[in-house]
C-alpha positions as CSV (number, residue, x, y, z in Angstrom):
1,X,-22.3,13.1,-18.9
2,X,-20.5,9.8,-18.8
3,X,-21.5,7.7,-16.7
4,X,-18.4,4.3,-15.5
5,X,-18.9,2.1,-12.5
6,X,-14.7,1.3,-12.0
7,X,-13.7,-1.5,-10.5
8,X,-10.4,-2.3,-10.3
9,X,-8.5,-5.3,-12.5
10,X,-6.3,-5.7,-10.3
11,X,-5.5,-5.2,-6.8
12,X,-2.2,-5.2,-4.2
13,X,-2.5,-4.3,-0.4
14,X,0.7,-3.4,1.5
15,X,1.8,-2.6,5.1
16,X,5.4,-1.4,5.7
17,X,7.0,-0.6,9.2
18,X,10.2,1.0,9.6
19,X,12.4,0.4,12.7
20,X,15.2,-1.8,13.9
21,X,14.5,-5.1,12.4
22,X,16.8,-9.0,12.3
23,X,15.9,-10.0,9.1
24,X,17.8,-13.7,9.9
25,X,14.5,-14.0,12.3
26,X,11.7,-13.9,10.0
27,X,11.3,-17.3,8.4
28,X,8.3,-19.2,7.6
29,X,8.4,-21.7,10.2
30,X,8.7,-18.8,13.1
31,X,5.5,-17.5,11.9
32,X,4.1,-20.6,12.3
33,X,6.0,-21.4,15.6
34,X,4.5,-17.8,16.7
35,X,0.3,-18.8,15.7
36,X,0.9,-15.8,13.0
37,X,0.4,-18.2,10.2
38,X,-1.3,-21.7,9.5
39,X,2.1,-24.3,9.5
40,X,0.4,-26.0,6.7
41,X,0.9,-22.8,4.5
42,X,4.2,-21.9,6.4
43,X,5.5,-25.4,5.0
44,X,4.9,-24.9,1.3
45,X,6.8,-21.4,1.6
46,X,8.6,-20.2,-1.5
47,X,11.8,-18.7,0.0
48,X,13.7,-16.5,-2.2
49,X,16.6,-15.6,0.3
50,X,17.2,-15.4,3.9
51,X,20.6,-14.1,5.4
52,X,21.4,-11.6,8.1
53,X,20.7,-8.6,5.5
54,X,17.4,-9.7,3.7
55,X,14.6,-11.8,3.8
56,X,12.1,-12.5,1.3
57,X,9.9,-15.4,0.8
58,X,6.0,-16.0,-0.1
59,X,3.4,-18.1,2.1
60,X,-0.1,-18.0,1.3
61,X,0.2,-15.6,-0.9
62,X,1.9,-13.2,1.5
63,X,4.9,-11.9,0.1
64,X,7.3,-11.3,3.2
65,X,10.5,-8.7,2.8
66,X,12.7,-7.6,5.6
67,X,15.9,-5.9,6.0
68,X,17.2,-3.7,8.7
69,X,14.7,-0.7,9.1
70,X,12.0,-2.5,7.1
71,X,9.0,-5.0,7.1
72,X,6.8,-5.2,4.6
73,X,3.8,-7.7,3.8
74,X,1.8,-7.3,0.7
75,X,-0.5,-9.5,-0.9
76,X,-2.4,-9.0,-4.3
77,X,-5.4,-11.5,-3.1
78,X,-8.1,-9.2,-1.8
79,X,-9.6,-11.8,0.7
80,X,-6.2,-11.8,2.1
81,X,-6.6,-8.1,3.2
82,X,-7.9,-8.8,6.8
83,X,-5.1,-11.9,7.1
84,X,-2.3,-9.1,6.3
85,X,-3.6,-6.7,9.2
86,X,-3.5,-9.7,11.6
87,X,0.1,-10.6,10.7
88,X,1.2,-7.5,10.7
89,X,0.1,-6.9,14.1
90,X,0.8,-10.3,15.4
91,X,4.2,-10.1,14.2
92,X,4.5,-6.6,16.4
93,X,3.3,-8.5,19.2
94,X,6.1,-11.1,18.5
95,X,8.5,-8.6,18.3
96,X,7.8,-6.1,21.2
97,X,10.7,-4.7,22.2
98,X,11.8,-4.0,18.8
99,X,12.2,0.1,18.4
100,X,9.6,0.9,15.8
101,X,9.6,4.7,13.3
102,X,6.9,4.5,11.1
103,X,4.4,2.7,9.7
104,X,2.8,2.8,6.1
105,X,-0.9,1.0,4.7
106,X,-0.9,0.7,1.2
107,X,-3.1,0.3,-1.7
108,X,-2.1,-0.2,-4.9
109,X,-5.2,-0.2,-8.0
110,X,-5.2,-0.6,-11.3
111,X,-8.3,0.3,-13.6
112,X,-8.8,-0.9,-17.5
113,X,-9.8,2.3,-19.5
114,X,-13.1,1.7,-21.9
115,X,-11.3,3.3,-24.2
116,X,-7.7,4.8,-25.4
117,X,-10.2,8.2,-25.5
118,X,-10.8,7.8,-22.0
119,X,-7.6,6.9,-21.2
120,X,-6.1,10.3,-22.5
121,X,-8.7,11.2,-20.8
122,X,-7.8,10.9,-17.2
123,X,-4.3,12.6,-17.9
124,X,-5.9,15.7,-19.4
125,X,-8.1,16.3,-16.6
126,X,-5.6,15.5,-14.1
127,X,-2.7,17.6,-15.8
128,X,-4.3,20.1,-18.4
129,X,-2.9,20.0,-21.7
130,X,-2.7,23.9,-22.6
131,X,-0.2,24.6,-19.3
132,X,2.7,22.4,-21.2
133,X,1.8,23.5,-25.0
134,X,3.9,26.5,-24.9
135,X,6.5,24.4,-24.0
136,X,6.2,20.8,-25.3
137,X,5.4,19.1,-28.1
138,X,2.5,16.4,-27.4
139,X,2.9,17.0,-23.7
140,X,1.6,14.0,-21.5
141,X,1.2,12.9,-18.2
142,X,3.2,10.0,-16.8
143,X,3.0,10.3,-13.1
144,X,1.5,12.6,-10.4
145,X,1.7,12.6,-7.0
146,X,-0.6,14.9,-4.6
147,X,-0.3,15.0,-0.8
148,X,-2.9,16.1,2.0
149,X,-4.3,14.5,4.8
150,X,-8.1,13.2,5.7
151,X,-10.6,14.6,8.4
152,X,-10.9,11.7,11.0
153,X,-7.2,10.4,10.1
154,X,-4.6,10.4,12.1
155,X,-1.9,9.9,9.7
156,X,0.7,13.0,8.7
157,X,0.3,12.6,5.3
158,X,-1.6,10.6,2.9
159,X,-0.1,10.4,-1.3
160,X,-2.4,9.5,-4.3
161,X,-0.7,9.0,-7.1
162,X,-2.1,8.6,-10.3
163,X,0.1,7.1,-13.4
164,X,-0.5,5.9,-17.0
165,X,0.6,1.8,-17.8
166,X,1.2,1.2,-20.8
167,X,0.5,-3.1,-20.4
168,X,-2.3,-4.2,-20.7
169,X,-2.9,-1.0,-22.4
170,X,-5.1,1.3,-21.7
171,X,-4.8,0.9,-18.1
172,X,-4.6,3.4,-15.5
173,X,-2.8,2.7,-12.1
174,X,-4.1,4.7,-8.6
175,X,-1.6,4.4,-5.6
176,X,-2.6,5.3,-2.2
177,X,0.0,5.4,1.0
178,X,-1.4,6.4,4.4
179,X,1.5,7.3,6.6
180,X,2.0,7.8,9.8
181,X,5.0,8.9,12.2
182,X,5.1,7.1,15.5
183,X,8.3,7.8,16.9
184,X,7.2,11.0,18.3
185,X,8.2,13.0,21.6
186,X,4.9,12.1,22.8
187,X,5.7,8.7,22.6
188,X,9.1,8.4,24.3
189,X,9.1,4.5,25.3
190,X,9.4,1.4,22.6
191,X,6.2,0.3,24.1
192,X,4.4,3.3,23.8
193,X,5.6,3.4,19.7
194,X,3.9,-0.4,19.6
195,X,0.9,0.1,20.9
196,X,0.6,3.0,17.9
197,X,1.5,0.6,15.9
198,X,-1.0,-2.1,16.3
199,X,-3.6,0.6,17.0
200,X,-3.6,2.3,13.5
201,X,-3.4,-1.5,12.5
202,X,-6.2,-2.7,14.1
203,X,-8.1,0.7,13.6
204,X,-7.1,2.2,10.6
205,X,-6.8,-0.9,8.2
206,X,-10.6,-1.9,7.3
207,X,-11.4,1.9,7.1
208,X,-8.0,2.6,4.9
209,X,-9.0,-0.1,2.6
210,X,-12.5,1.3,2.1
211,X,-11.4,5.7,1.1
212,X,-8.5,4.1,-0.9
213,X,-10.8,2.0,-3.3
214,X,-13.7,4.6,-3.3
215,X,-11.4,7.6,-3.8
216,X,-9.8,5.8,-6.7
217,X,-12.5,4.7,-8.4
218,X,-14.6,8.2,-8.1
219,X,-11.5,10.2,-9.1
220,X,-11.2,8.3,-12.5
221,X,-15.5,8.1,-12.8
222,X,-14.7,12.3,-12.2
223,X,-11.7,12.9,-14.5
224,X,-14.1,11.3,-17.1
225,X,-17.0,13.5,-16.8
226,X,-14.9,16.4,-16.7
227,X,-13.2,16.1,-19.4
């Protein structure tokens, strides 16, 4: 049996939300005028762009992007995690009468392989070898996806996908997306999409978090000692 305790090299947490945003808004110094972020950070900003389409701009190691249906805040600093959950939610706060769709947490982990062995590893268990023989040549896998959802979870669907990188070599990386519809007939008013919203926020994040870095790790640890 082989036996690997994974932990990740390298880690980047995400939250998206689709609705009806003003990107012009969202500048450093209005999360800071708005308590979402400290002004000391909010002042050392690098902005990248902001204009009536886009905005995109770093503080504290919080990578901000908006555009018209989208907000997204991702961060690749792990003690940042909780920070990202409060900003995300804050900012809903903020914005409360802003029509909201969807929202997305994201987890995105990559894993060095011991080995190139166990790195052809994980694809051969994942996507057996002798289905593509009898039509390819060296057949390999360069990117899966499977969807399904999670007892306890209120999300409609939950993707893992799994994917070979090729630098640093020999490195596998696991994405996981939890997401969830929350413009729903049962929820016909703005405010009742918002408190949704900051509910799977302030519910769903810590737990997210925890199933996407466990199932990651123990479906690599169980590709191995299958294969």
């Amino acid at each position: 049996m082989i036996d690997h305790d994974f932990e990740p090299d390298q880690e980047t947490f995400a939250i998206v939300v689709l609705g009806d945003f003003n990107p012009a808004i969202f500048h450093p110094a209005w999360f800071s005028a708005n308590q979402l972020l400290p002004e000391e950070e909010t002042r050392e900003a690098e902005i990248a762009v902001i204009t009536k389409e886009v905005a995109a701009f770093v503080v504290g190691n919080i990578h901000v992007q908006v555009d018209p249906v989208r907000f997204g805040l991702t961060t690749t600093q792990s003690t940042r995690g909780p920070v990202l959950r409060d900003v995300a939610s804050g900012t809903l706060s903020v914005l409360e009468h802003t029509p909201l769709s969807a929202i997305g947490l994201n987890l995105d982990l990559q894993f060095h392989m011991p080995s190139e062995a166990d790195w052809h590893r994980i694809g051969h268990a994942l996507a057996p070898k002798e289905l593509w023989t009898p039509f390819l040549e060296e057949p390999g896998m360069r990117h899966l996806v499977i969807e399904g959802t999670r007892p306890g979870c209120d999300a409609q669907r939950i993707h893992i996908q799994v994917q070979p990188i090729f630098s640093p070599k020999w490195s596998i990386l696991v994405r996981i997306n939890q997401h969830y519809r929350i413009d729903t007939a049962d929820r016909p008013e703005v405010s009742d999409r918002h408190d949704a919203a900051t509910r799977i926020l302030d519910r769903d994040w810590p737990s997210f978090c925890s199933f996407a870095k466990q199932t990651a790790a123990k479906l690599l640890a169980d590709c191995l000692q299958k294969s």
